[in-house]
C-alpha positions in Angstrom: 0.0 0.0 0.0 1.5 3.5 -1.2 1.5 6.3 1.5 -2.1 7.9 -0.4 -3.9 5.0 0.6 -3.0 4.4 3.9 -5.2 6.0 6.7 -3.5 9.2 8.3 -4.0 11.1 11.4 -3.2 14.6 12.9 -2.8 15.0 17.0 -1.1 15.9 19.7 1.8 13.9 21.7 0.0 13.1 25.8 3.2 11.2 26.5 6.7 10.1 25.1 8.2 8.3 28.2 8.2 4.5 26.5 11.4 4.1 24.0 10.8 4.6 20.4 6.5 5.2 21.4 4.5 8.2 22.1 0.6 8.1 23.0 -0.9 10.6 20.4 -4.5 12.1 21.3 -6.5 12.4 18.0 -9.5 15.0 18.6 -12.9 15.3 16.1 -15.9 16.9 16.3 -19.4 15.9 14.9 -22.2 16.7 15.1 -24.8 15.1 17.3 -27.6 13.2 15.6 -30.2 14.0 17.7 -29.6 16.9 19.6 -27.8 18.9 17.1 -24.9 19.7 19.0 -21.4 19.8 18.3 -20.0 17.0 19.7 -15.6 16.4 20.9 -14.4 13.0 21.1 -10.8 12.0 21.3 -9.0 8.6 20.6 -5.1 7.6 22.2 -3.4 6.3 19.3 0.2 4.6 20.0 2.5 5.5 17.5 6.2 4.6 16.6 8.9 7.1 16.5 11.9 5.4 15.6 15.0 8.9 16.8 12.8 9.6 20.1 12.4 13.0 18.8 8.5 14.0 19.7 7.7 15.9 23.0 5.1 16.2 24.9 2.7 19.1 23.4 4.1 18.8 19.3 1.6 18.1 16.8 2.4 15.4 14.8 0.8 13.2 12.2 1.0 9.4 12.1 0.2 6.7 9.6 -1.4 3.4 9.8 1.1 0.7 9.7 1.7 -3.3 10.3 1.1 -4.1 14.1 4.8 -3.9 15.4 3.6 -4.6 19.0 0.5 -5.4 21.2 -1.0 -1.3 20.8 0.9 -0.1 18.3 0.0 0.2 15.0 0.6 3.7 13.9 4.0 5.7 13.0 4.9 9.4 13.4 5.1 10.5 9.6 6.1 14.1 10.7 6.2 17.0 13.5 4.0 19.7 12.1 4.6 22.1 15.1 6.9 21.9 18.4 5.8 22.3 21.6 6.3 26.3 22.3 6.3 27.6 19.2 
């Protein structure tokens, strides 16, 4: 599968103290179906980042991937914004 058909995510880093992980909370809002209210839910995706390089607070994206442990089955693709800035 080529990178365009793979599914991708955008987030933020909650936590980077496992080696070569990080814990990446995905946020989307809806709308509700029956109230008509907009609606935030948030997922905790594990991802893989191979040079330990994301901190808590970047922004990063992540791509599905093959499972390459018990939770993780996503990779950090790239840091769109570091904490701070």
């Amino acid at each position: 599968m080529s990178l365009e058909q793979k599914m991708t995510r955008s987030g933020v880093v909650v936590s980077s103290q496992a080696d070569k992980t990080v814990v990446v909370k995905v946020e989307r809002k809806f709308q509700h179906p029956l109230y008509s209210r907009t609606v935030k839910k948030s997922n905790k995706f594990m991802a893989h980042d191979e040079n330990n390089t994301c901190q808590i607070g970047d922004v990063v994206t992540i791509v599905e991937s093959r499972p390459l442990s018990k939770r993780k089955r996503w990779t950090v693709v790239t840091i769109v914004q570091k904490a701070g800035e």
